[in-house]
C-alpha positions as semicolon CSV with decimal commas, in nm:
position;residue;x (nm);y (nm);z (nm)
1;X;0,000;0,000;0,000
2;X;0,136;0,326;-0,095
3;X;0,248;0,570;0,235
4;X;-0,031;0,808;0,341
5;X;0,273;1,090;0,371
6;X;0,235;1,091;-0,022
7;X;0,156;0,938;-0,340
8;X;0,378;0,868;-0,584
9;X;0,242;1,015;-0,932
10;X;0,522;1,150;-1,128
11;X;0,929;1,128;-1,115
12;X;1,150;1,365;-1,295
13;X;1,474;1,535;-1,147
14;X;1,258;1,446;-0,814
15;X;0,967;1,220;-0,680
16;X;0,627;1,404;-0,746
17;X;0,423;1,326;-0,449
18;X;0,041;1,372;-0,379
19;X;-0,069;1,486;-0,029
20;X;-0,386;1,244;0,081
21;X;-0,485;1,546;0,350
22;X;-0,475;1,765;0,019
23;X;-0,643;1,559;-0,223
24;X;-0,969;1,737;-0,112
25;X;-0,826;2,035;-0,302
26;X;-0,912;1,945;-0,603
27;X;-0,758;1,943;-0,924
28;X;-0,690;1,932;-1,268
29;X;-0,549;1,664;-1,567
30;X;-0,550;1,846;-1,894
31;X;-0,389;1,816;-2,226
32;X;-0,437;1,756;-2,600
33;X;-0,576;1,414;-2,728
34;X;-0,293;1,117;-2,734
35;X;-0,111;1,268;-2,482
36;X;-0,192;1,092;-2,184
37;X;-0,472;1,181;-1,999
38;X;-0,658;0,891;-1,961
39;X;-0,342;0,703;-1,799
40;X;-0,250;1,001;-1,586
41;X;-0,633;0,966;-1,432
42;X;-0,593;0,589;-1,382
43;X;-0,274;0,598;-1,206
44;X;-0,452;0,895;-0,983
45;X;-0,742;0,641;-0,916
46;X;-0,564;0,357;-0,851
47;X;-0,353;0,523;-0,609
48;X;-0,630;0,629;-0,426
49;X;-0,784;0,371;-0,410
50;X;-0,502;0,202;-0,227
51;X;-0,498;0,410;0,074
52;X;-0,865;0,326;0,089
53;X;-1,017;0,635;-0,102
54;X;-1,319;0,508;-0,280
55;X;-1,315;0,686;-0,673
56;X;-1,534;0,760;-0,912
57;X;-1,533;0,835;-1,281
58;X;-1,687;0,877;-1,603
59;X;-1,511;0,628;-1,867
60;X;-1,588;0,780;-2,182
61;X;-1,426;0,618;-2,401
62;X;-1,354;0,230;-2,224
63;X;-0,987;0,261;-2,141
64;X;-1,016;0,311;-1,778
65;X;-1,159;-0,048;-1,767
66;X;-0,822;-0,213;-1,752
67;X;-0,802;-0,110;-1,422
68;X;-0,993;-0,388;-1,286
69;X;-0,688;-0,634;-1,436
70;X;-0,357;-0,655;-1,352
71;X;-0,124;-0,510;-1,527
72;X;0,211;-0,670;-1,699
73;X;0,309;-0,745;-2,045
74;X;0,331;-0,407;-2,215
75;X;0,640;-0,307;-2,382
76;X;0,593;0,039;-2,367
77;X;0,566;-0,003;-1,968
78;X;0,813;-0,206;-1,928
79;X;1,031;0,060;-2,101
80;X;0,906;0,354;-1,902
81;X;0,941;0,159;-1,575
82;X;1,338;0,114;-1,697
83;X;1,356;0,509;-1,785
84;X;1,251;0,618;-1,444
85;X;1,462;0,274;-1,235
86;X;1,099;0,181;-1,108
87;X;1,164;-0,176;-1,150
88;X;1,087;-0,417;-0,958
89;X;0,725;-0,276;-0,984
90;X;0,361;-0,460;-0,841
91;X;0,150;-0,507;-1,123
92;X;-0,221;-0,561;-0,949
93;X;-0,574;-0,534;-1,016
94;X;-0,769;-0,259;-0,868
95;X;-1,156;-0,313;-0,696
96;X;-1,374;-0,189;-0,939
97;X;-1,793;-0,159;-0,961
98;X;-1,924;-0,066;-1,329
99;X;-2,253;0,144;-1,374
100;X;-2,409;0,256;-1,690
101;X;-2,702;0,481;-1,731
102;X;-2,820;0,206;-1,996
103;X;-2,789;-0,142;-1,785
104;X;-2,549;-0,318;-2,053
105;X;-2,209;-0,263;-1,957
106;X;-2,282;-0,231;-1,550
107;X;-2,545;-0,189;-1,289
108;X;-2,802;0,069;-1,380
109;X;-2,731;0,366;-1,287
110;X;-3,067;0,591;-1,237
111;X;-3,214;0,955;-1,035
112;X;-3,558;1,055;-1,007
113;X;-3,726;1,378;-1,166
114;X;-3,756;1,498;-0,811
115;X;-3,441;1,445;-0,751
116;X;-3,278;1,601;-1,036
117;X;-3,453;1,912;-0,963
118;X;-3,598;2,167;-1,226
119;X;-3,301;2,369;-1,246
120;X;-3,035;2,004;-1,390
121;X;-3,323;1,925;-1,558
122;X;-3,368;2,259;-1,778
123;X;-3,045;2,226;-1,869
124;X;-3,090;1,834;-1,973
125;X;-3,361;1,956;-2,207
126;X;-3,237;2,257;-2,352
127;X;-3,486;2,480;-2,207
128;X;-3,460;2,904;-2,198
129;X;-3,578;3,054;-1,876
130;X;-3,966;3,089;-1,932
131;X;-3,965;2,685;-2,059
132;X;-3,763;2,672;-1,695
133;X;-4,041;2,941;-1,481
134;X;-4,311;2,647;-1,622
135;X;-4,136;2,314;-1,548
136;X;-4,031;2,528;-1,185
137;X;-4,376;2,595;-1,135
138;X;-4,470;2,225;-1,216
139;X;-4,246;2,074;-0,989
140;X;-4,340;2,322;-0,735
141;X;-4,779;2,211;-0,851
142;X;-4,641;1,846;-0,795
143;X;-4,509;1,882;-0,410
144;X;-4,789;2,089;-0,317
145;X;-5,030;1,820;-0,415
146;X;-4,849;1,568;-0,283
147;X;-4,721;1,395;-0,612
148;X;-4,411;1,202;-0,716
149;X;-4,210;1,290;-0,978
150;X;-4,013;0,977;-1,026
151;X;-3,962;0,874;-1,399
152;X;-4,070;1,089;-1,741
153;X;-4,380;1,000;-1,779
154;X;-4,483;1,130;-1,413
155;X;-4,320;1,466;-1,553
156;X;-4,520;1,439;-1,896
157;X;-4,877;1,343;-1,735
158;X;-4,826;1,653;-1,459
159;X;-4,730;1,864;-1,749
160;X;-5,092;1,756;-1,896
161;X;-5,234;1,839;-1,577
162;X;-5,063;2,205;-1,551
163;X;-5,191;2,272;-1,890
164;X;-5,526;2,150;-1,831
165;X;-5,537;2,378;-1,519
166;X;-5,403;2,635;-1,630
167;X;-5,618;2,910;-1,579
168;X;-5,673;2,825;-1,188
169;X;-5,294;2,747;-1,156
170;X;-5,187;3,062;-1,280
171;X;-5,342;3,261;-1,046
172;X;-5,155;3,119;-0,824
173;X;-4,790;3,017;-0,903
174;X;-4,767;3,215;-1,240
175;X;-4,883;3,227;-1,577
176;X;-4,838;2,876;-1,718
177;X;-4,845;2,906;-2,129
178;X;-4,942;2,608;-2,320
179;X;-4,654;2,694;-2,539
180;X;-4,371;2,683;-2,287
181;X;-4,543;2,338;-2,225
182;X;-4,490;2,201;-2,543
183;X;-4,177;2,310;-2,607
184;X;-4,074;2,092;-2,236
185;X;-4,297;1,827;-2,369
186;X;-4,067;1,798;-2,749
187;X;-3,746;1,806;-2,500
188;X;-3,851;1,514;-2,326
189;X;-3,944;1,371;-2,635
190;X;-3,624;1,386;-2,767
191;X;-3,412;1,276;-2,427
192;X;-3,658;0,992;-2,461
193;X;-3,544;0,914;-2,803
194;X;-3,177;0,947;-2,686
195;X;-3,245;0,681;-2,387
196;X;-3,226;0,925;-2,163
197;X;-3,552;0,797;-1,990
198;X;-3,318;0,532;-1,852
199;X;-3,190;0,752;-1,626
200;X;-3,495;0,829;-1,431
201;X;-3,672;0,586;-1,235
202;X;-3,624;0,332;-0,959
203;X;-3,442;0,194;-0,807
204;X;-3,261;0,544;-0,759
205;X;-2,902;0,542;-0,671
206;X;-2,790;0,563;-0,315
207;X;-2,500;0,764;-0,329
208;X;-2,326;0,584;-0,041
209;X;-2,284;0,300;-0,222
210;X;-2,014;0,466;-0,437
211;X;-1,839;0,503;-0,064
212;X;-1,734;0,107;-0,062
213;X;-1,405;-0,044;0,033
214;X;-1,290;-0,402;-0,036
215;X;-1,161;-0,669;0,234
216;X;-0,819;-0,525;0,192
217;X;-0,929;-0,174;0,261
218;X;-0,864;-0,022;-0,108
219;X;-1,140;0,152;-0,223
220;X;-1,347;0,064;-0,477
221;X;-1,337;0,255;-0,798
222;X;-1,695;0,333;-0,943
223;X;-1,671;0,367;-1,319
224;X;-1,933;0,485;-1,555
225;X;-1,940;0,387;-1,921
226;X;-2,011;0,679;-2,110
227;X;-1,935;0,604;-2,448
228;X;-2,354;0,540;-2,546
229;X;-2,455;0,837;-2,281
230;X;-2,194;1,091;-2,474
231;X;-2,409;1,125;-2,799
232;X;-2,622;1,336;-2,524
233;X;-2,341;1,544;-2,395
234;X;-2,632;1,770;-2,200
235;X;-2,742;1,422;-2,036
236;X;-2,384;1,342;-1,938
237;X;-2,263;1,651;-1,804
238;X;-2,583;1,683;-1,626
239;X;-2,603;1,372;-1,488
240;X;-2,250;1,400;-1,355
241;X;-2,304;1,785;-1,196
242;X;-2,658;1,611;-1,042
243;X;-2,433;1,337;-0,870
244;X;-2,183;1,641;-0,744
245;X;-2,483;1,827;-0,601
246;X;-2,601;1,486;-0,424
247;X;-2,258;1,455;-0,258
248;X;-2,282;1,825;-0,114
249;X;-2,629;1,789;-0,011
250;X;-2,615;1,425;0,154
251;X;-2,268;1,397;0,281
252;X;-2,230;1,566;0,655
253;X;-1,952;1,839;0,693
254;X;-1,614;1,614;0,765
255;X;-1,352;1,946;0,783
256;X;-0,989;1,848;0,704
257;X;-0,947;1,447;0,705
258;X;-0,585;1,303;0,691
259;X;-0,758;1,133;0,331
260;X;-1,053;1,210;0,135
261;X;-1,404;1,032;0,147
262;X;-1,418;0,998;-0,202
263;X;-1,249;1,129;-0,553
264;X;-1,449;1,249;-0,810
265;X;-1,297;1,244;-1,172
266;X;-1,509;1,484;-1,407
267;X;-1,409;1,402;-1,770
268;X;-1,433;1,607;-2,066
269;X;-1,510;1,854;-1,820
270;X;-1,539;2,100;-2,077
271;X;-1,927;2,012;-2,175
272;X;-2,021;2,092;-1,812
273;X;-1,959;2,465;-1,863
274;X;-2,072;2,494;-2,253
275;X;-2,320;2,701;-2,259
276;X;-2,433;2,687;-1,938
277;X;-2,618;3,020;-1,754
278;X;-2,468;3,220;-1,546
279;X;-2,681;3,078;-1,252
280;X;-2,588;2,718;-1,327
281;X;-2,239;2,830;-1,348
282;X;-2,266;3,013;-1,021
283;X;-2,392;2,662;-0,876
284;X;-2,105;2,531;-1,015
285;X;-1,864;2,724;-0,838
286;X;-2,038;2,694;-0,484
287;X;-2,091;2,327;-0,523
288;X;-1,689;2,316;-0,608
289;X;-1,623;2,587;-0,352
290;X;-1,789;2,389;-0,026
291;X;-1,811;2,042;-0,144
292;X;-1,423;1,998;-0,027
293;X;-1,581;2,087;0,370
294;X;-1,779;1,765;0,331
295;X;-1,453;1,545;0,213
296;X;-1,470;1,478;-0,157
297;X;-1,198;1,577;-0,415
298;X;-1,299;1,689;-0,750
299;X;-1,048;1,639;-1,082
300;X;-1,153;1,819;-1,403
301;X;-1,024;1,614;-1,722
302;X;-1,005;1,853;-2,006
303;X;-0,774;1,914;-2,336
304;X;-0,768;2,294;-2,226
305;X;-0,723;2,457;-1,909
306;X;-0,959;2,797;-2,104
307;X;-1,231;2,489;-2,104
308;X;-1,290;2,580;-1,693
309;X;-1,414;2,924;-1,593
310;X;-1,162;3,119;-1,383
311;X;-1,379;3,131;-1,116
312;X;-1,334;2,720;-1,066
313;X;-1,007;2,682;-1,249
314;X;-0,901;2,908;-0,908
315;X;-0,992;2,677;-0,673
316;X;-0,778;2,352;-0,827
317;X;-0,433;2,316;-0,607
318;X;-0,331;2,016;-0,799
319;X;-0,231;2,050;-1,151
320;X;-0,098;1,767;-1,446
321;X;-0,078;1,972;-1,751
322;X;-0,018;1,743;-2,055
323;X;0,102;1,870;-2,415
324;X;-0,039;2,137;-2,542
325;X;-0,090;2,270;-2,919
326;X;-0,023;2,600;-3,038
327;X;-0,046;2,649;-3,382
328;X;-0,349;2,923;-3,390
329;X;-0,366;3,237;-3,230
330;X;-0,673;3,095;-3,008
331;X;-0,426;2,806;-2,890
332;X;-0,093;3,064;-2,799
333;X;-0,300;3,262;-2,604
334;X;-0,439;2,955;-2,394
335;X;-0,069;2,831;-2,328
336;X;0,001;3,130;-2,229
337;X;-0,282;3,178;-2,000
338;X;-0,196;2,795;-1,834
339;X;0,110;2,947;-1,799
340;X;0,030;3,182;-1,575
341;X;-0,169;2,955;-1,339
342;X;0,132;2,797;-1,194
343;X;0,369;2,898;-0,973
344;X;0,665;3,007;-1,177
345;X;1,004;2,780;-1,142
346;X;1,305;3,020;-1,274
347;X;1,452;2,679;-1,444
348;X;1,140;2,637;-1,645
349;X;1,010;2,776;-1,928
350;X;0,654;2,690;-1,931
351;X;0,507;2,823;-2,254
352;X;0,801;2,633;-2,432
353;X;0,758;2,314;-2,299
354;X;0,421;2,224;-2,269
355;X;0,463;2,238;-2,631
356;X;0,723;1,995;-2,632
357;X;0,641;1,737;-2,386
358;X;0,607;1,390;-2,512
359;X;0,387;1,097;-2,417
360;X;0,318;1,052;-2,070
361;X;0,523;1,350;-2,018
362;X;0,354;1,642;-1,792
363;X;0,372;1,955;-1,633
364;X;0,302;1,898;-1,227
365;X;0,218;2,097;-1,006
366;X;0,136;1,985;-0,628
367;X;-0,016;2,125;-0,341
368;X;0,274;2,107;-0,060
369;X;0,157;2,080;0,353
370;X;0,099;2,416;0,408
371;X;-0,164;2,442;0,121
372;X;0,079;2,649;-0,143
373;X;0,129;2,458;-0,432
374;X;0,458;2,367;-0,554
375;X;0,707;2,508;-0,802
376;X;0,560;2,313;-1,195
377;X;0,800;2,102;-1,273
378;X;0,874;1,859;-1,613
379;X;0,800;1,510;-1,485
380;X;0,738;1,188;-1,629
381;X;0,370;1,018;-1,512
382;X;0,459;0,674;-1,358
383;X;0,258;0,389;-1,480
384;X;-0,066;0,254;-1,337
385;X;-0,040;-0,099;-1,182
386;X;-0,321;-0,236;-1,379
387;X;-0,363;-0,296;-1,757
388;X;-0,379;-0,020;-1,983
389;X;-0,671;-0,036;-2,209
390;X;-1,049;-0,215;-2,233
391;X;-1,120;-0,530;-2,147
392;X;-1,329;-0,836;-2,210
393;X;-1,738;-0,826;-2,189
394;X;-1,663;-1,144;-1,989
395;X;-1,418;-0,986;-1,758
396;X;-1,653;-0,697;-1,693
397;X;-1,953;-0,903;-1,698
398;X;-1,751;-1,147;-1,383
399;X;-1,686;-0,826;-1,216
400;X;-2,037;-0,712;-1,257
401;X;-2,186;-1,047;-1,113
402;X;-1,953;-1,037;-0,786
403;X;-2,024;-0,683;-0,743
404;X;-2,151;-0,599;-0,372
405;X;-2,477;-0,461;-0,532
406;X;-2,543;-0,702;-0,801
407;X;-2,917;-0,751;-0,862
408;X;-3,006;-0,481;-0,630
409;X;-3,014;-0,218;-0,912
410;X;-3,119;-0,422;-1,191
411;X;-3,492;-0,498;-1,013
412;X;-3,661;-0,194;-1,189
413;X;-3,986;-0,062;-0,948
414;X;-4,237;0,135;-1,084
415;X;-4,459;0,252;-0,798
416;X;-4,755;0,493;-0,769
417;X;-4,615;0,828;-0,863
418;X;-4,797;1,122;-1,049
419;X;-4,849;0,922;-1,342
420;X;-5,072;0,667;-1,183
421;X;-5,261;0,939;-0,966
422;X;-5,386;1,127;-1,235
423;X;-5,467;0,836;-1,487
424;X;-5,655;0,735;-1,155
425;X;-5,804;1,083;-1,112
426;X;-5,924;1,120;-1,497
427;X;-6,073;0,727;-1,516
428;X;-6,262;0,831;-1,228
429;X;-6,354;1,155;-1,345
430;X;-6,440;1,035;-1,687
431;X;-6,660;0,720;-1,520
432;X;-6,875;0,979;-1,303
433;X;-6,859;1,192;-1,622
434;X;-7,011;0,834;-1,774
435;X;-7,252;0,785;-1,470
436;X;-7,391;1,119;-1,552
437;X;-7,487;1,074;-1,881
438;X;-7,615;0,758;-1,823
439;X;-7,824;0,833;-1,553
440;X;-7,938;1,116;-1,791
441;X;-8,028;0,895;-2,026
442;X;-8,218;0,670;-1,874
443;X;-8,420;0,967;-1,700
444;X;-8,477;1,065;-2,085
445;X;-8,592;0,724;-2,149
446;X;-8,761;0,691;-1,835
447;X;-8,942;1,048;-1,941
448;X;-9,037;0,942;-2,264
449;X;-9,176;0,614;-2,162
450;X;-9,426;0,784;-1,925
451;X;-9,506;1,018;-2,199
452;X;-9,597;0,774;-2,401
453;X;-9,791;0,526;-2,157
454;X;-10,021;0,859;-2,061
455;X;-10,089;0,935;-2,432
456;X;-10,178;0,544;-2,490
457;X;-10,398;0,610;-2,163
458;X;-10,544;0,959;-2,296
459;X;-10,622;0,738;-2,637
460;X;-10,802;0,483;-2,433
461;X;-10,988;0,738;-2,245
462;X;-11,035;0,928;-2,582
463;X;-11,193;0,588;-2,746
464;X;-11,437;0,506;-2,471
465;X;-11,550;0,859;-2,443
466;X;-11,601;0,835;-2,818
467;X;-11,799;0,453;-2,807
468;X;-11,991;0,615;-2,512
469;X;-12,146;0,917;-2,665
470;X;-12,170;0,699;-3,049
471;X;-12,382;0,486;-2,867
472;X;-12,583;0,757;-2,679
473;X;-12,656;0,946;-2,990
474;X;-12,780;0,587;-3,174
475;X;-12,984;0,578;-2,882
476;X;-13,188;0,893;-2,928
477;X;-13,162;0,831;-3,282
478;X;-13,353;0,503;-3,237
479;X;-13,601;0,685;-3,019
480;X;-13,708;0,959;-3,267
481;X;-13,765;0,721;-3,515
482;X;-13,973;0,487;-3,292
483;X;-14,152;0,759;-3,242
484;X;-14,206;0,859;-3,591
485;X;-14,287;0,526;-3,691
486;X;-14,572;0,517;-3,424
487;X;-14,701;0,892;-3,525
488;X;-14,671;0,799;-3,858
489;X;-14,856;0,455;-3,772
490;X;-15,117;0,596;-3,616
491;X;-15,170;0,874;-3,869
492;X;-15,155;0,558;-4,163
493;X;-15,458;0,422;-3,946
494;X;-15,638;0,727;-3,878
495;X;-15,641;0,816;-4,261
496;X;-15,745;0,458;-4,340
497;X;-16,003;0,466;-4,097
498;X;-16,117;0,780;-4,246
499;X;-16,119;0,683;-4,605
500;X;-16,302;0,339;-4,554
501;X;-16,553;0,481;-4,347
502;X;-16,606;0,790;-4,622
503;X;-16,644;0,497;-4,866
504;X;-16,839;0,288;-4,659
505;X;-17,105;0,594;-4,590
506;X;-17,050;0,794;-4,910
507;X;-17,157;0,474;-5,050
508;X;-17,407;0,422;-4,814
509;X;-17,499;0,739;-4,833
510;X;-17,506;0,711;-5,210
511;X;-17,740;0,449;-5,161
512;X;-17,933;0,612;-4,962
């Protein structure tokens, strides 16, 4: 195990130590592609890790990988270990758990939307600062009532319900346009169609499980494949400055500590600050500023020291400057400007030869006991202990299965969150809406029914009224002509009477 008075990073004319009870300091590994970088952060790590300082970083590109085998078997190691009379040297495999946003090449690594917070996740989707006043305000619509924002489609259906209230919502937290809305809604759209809805959901990550140490006491080193989650640079640099933020906010104040709690590597460091508002950027520097209180050490991994702002560049004591390029105006004046952000060695000319350094070769600059950093000096970076490069999908796929977490994160849970409230809410409003109209309905039917039934009872009535009086009128009918018949009858026989008896006495009379 390397001696907690220092560890050994660089040799040149002298041994180029790192402080442990300075680590916290930060720093900063820069230099143009091919020039070293990506060693110079795994010899960092691995030394870390073996005074028991858990690490973690992004591994864009695959190479940091090897650090899970041992190492051995390189020529151009072998040679370098000669050059600085290194040899004998411990080739050895570091502890290593592998995470990845995605699930394939290690355990998934996930937040929630609540978690990530309006502000991350503005900048995730691209938003301007009314698109971020509306998906404030629906964050700040989601607590109030009591829902959880845990995955994207919790954020999408509460963005429905915003929308759909807007008019009572506004009067409250703030005009909410439907046009801010679907802008946020097309950003998640497109993060979606990116896999970046992988990120959010649950199992969320417990930070403390990045804070892990193996039987031996070395710490593990937590590395993130980012070579899929880099075609979303916003995601990744996000994603990284979310897990920053969780550190400050979770971890308790620790003051100085003879070692760090943990080392956090930020590569390509330089997307972080593209771009990015000047209140994200003042986050930035605070989160940088006091997260060193609570124990953690932050490395920025950049080709250019211009990439960080002044204001953060300020606060990183330790300093590996790899070769430069200075062909264009632009690139003089950022050598010169690196230049200036060491502390000058009269034996050194710095502008010259961070042009000239070689492979492997740096410019180092350490923080000494008293917290003043060291004169820069031209030093050559040792080599790691592990193997240089990527490994097998079996190896990492071993490492993966033996991993103290494995299963835990790969279980996904999808409980009730805002998504499942208001589906709940609008099937129940839309089945009373249902009830409604079907109880209207059948009133109508009920209604007509009985509308019917009394005009087949008003017919009825109508018909017997009608047989009643036809029957009354053939009544009197009958009894007028009755009585006709017997007048006329009687009148027959009275004129017959009359006539016979005329004939009977006129011819009588005649007679007579």
């Amino acid at each position: 195990m390397e001696p907690t008075e220092g560890l050994l990073i660089a040799r040149g004319e002298i041994d180029l130590r790192l402080l442990p009870h300075m680590a916290n300091r930060h720093g900063l590994v820069a230099g143009a592609t091919g020039t070293g970088k990506t060693v110079t952060l795994q010899v960092l790590a691995e030394a870390f890790s073996r005074i028991g300082v858990p690490v973690f970083a992004a591994d864009v590109k695959g190479d940091l990988s090897g650090i899970s085998q041992s190492g051995g078997g390189n020529p151009k190691v072998d040679a370098r270990l000669e050059q600085l009379r290194l040899t004998p040297w411990e080739f050895s495999p570091t502890p290593v758990m592998f995470w990845d946003v995605f699930g394939d090449q290690g355990h998934p690594l996930r937040t929630t939307v609540s978690e990530a917070g309006p502000l991350l996740l503005a900048r995730m989707l691209g938003l301007n600062e009314v698109q971020e006043a509306v998906l404030t305000v629906t964050f700040r619509v989601a607590d109030d009532s009591g829902l959880l924002l845990l995955d994207l489609k919790d954020l999408r259906a509460m963005l429905k319900y915003v929308a759909d209230n807007a008019a009572a919502i506004g009067t409250e937290y703030g005009i909410v346009s439907a046009a801010s809305v679907g802008a946020i809604q097309r950003g998640i759209l497109a993060l979606e169609e990116q896999g970046g809805d992988e990120l959010f959901g649950e199992p969320a990550l417990d930070l403390f499980d990045f804070l892990q140490t193996d039987s031996n006491g070395r710490g593990y080193v937590n590395l993130l494949a980012a070579d899929r989650l880099m075609t979303s640079p916003r995601a990744y640099s996000t994603l990284l400055l979310w897990l920053l933020s969780e550190l400050f906010e979770r971890l308790p104040e620790a003051g100085d500590l003879p070692k760090p709690k943990l080392v956090f590597f930020f590569d390509e460091a330089h997307l972080l600050f593209d771009e990015a508002p000047a209140a994200l950027l003042s986050k930035i520097e605070q989160v940088v500023r006091l997260i060193r209180s609570k124990g953690v050490g932050v490395y920025f991994v950049t080709q250019n020291p211009i990439d960080i702002p002044d204001t953060v560049l300020g606060q990183l004591g330790n300093k590996v400057q790899h070769a430069l390029r200075a062909f264009t105006p632009r690139e003089q004046k950022a050598v010169k400007a690196m230049a200036e952000t060491f502390r000058v060695n009269p034996e050194l000319d710095v502008e010259t030869a961070v042009t000239d350094l070689g492979v492997g070769e740096a410019l180092v600059s350490l923080l000494e006991a008293d917290g003043s950093p060291s004169m820069v000096r031209r030093a050559f970076i040792v080599p790691p202990h592990g193997h240089i490069g990527v490994i097998s999908p079996e190896q990492r796929q071993q490492i993966r299965a033996a991993s103290l977490v494995a299963g835990h994160y790969e279980q996904v849970v999808d409980r009730d969150s805002a998504y499942e409230v208001l589906k709940a809410r609008a099937e129940k409003a839309v089945a009373e809406q249902e009830a409604v109209v079907a109880a209207k309905e059948a009133a109508a039917k009920e209604e007509a029914a009985a509308k019917v039934e009394r005009r087949a009872a008003e017919t009825r009535t109508e018909q017997r009224q009608g047989r009643q009086e036809a029957g009354a009128g053939r009544g009197r009918r009958d009894s007028m002509l009755e009585a006709l018949g017997k007048s006329a009858v009687r009148a027959m026989g009275s004129q017959v009477g009359r006539s016979i008896m005329r004939g009977v006495l006129g011819t009588l009379m005649k007679s007579r």
